[in-house]
C-alpha positions as CSV (number, residue, x, y, z in Angstrom):
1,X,0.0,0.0,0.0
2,X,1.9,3.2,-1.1
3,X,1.4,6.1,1.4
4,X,-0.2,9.6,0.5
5,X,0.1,12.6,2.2
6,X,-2.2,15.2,1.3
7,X,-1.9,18.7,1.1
8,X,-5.1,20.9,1.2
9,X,-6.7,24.1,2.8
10,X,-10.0,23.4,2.6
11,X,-11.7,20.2,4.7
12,X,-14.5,19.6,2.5
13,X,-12.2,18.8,-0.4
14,X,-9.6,17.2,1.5
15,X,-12.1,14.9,2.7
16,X,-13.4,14.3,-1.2
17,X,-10.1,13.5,-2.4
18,X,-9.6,10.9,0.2
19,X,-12.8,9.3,-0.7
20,X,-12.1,9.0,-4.5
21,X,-8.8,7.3,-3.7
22,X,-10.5,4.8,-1.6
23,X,-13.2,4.0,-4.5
24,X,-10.4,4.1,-7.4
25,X,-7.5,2.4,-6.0
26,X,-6.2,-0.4,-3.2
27,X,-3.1,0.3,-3.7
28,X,-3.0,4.2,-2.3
29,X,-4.2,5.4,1.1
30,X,-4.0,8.8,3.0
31,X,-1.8,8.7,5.3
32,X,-1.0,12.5,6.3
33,X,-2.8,15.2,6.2
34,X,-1.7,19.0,5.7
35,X,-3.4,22.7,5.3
36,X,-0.4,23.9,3.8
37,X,2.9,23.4,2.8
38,X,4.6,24.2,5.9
39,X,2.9,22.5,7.6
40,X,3.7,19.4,5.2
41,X,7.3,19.6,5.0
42,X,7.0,18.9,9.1
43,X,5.4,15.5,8.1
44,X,8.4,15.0,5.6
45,X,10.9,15.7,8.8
46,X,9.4,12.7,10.1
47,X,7.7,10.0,7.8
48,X,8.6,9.8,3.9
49,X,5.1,9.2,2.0
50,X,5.1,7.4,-2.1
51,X,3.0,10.2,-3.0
52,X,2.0,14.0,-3.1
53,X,-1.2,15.4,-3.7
54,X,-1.0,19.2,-3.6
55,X,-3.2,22.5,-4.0
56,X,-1.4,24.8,-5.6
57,X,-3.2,28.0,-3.6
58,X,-3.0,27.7,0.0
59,X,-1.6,30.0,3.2
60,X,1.2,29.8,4.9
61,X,3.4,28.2,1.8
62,X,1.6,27.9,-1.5
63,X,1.9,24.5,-3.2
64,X,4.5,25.5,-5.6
65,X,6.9,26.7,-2.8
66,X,5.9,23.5,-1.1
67,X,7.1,21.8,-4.3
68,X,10.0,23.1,-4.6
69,X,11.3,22.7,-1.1
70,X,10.4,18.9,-1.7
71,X,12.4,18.8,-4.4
72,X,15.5,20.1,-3.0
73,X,15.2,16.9,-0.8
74,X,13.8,14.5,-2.9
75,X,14.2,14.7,-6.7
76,X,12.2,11.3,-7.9
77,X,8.8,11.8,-5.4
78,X,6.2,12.0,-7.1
79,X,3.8,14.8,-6.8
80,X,0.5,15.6,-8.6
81,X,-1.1,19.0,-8.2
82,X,-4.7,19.5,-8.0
83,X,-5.5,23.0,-8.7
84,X,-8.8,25.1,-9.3
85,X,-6.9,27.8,-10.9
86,X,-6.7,27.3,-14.7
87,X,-4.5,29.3,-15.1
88,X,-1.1,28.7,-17.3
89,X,1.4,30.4,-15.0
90,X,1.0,28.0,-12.3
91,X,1.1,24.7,-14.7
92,X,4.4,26.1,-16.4
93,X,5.9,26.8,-12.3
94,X,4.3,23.6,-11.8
95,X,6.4,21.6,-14.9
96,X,9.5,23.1,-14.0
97,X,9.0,21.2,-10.6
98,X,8.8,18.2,-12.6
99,X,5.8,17.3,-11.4
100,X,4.0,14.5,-12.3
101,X,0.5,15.4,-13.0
102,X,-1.5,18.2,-12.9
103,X,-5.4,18.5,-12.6
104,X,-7.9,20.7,-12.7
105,X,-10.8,20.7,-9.7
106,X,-13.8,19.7,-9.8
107,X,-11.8,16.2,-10.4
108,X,-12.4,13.8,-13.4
109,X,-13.0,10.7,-12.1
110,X,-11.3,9.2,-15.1
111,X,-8.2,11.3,-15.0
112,X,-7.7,10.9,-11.6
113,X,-7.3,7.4,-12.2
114,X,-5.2,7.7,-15.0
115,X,-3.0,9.9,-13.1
116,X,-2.9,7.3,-10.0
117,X,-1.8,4.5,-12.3
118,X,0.7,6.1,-13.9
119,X,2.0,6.9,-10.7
120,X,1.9,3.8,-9.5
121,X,3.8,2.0,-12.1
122,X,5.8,4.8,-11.8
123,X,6.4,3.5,-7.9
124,X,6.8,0.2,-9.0
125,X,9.5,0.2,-11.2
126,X,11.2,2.3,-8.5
127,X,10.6,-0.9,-6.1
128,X,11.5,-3.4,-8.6
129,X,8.2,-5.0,-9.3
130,X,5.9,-6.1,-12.0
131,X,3.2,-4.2,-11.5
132,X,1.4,-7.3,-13.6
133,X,2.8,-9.8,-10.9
134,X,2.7,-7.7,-7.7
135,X,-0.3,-9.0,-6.2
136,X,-2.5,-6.3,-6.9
137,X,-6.2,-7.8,-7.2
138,X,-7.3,-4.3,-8.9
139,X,-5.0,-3.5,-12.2
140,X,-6.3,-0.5,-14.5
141,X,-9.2,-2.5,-15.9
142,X,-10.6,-3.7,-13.1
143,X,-10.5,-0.6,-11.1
144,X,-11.8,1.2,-14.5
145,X,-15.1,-1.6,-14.2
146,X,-15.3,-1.2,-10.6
147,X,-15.4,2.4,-11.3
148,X,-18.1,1.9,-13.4
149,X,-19.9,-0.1,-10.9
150,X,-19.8,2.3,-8.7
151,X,-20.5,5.4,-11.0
152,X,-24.3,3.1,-11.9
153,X,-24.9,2.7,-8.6
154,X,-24.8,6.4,-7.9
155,X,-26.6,7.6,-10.8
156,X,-30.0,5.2,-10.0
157,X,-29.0,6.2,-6.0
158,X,-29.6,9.9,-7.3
159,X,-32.5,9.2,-9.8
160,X,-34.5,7.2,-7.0
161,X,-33.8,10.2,-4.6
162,X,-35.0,13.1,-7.2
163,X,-37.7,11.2,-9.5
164,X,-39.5,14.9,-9.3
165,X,-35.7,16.8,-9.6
166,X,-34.8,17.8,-13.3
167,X,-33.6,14.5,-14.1
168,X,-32.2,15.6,-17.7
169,X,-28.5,14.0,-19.1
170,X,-26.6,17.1,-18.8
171,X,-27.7,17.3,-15.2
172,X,-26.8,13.4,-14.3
173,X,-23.8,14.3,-15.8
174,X,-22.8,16.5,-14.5
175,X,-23.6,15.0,-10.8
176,X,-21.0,12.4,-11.4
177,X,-18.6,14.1,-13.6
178,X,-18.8,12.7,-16.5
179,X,-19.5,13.5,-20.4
180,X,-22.8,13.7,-21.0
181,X,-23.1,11.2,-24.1
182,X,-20.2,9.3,-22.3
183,X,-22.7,8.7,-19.5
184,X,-25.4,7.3,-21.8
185,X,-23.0,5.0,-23.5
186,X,-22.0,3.8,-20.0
187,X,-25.3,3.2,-18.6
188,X,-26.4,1.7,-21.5
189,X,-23.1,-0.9,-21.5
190,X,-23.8,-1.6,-17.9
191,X,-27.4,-2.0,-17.8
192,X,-28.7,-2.8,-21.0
193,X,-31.1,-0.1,-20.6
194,X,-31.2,3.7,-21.8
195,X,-30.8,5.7,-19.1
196,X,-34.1,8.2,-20.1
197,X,-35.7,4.6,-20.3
198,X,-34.6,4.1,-16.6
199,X,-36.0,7.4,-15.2
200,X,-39.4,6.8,-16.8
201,X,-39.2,3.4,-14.8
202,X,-38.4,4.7,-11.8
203,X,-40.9,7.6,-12.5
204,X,-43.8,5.1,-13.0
205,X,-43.2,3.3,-10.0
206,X,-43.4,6.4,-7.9
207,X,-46.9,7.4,-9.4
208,X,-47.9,4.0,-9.0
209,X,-46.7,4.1,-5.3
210,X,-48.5,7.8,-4.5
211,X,-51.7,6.4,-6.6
212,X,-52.2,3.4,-4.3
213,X,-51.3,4.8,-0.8
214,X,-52.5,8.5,-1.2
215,X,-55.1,10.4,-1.5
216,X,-53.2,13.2,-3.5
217,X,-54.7,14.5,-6.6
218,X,-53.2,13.2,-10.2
219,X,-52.0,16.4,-11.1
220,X,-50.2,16.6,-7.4
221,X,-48.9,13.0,-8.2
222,X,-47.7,14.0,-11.7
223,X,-45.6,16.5,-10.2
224,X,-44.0,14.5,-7.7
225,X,-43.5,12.1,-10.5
226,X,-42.0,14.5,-12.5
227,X,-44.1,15.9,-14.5
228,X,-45.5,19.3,-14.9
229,X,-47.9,18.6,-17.4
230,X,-50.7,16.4,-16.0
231,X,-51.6,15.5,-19.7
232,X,-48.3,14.3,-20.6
233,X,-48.2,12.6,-17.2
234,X,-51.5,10.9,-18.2
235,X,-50.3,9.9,-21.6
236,X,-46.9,8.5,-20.5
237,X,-48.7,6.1,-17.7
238,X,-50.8,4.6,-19.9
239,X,-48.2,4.0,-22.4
240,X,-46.4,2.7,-20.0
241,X,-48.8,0.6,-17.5
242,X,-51.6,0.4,-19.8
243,X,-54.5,1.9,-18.1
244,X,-54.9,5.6,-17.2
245,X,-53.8,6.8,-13.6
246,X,-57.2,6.6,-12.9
247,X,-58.3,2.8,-13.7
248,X,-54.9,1.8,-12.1
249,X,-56.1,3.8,-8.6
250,X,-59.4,2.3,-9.0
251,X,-58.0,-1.3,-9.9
252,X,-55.4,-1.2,-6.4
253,X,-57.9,0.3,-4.4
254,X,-57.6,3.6,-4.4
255,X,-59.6,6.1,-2.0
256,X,-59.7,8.9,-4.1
257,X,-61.0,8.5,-7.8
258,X,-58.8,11.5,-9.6
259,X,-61.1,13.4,-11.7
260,X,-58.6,16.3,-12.4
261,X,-56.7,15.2,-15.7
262,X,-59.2,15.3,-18.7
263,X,-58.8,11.3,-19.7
264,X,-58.2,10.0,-16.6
C-alpha cells in the first residue's frame, strides 16, 4: 500500500479526495494530512510518503513553494497537483518542478485514475516489481469496471432520490462528472437499458406508489412524478402501464377516484 500525504486548505475537499482514492484504487491510502505546505514539510521531517497530492493555492506556503522545497530533498517523489486555478502560470511553475500530474478541480473521475496509475507504475518500477505480478487484485481495468460499478450505482442512487428533480442527461452528468453522451453510453453498456428509459421506470413506480397509498390528486402525483404537465403525465402512464392513472387507482384500491386530468 503506497502512502499519501495530502496537502489541502480546505476540509470539504480534502475529505473528497480521500474518498475517490479509496473508491479508485487499493493500492494508495492517506496517510498525512496538511493545510499547507509548511505544515507538510513537518510530516516529511518525520515520515517519507510514495506520494504528493497538492493544492497549488493555500496560506502559509503555497503548493508551488511547497514543491520546490520537496524537491530540494527528494528529486524522484512524485507529486500531482490539483488545482482550481486554470491558469497557465501556475502549470508552467508547476512543470519546471517536474511534477507528475496536474489536474484541474472539480476532479475527473477518469483522469484521476489515469493519473494514480501512472504513478503507480511509476512506484513500481522504483521498487523493482511487475506491477502485472505484484499481487494487486485491482489492475487499471478492473479498477476502471469497478469504477463503473460504482459510478451506476450512484446515478439510480440519485434518480431514485429526485424522481421529481430535473432528471435531464446534462444534469446526471454533471452529478457524477462525467460527459454527458459518455454517460449514456456507460449506462447503456452496464445496464442494458437507456438511461431516459430508466427514469421513466423509476418515475412510473413512484406514481404507482402515491396512486395506491395517497389520496393526493393526479395532477399533485404527476408532479412529484416529474411531471408538470398532468396531460403528458396521463399519456406517458398509460403508455407505460396500460390503463390511465385513474383505472390503475381504482383497480389497487384507491380512496380517491382522480377526476382532475381530462382522460383520466
Amino acid at each position: 500500500m503506497y502512502k499519501v500525504l495530502l496537502v489541502e486548505d480546505e476540509q470539504l475537499i480534502r475529505e473528497g479526495i480521500k474518498r475517490l482514492i479509496e473508491q479508485l484504487s487499493s493500492d494508495f491510502t492517506v496517510a498525512m494530512e496538511a493545510v499547507n505546505g509548511k505544515e507538510a514539510l513537518t510530516y516529511l521531517d518525520s515520515g517519507m510518503p510514495d506520494l504528493i497530492i497538492s493544492d497549488i493555492r493555500m496560506r502559509e506556503m503555497d503548493g508551488i513553494s511547497f514543491i520546490q522545497e520537496v524537491r530540494k530533498r527528494y528529486a524522484e517523489l512524485p507529486i500531482m497537483i490539483i488545482s482550481g486555478y486554470q491558469d497557465f502560470h501556475y502549470a508552467q511553475q508547476a512543470i519546471r518542478c517536474e511534477v507528475t500530474d496536474y489536474l484541474l478541480k472539480p476532479i475527473n473521475r477518469r483522469a484521476f485514475l489515469t493519473a494514480l496509475e501512472k504513478i503507480r507504475g511509476k512506484l513500481n518500477k522504483m521498487h523493482g516489481m511487475d506491477s502485472k505480478e505484484e499481487g494487486n487484485p485491482y489492475l487499471a481495468s478492473s479498477v476502471l469496471n469497478g469504477n463503473h460499478n460504482f459510478t451506476i450505482r450512484t446515478v439510480k442512487e440519485y434518480i431514485a432520490a429526485h424522481p421529481e428533480d430535473d432528471l435531464s442527461l446534462k444534469t446526471i452528468a454533471d452529478f457524477v462528472d462525467l460527459h454527458p453522451a459518455y454517460l449514456s453510453h456507460l449506462f447503456k453498456g452496464e445496464t442494458g437499458q437507456n438511461l431516459s428509459d430508466y427514469i421513466t421506470d423509476i418515475r412510473m413506480e413512484r406514481a404507482k406508489y402515491l396512486l395506491s397509498h395517497t389520496h393526493l390528486k393526479v395532477y399533485n402525483i404527476a408532479r412529484l412524478s416529474g411531471y408538470q404537465s398532468p396531460k403528458h403525465f396521463a399519456l406517458v402512464f398509460k403508455q407505460q402501464v396500460g390503463v390511465t392513472p385513474g383505472t390503475y387507482r381504482d383497480a389497487v384500491g384507491g380512496d380517491v377516484k382522480p377526476t382532475d386530468v381530462e382522460g383520466s
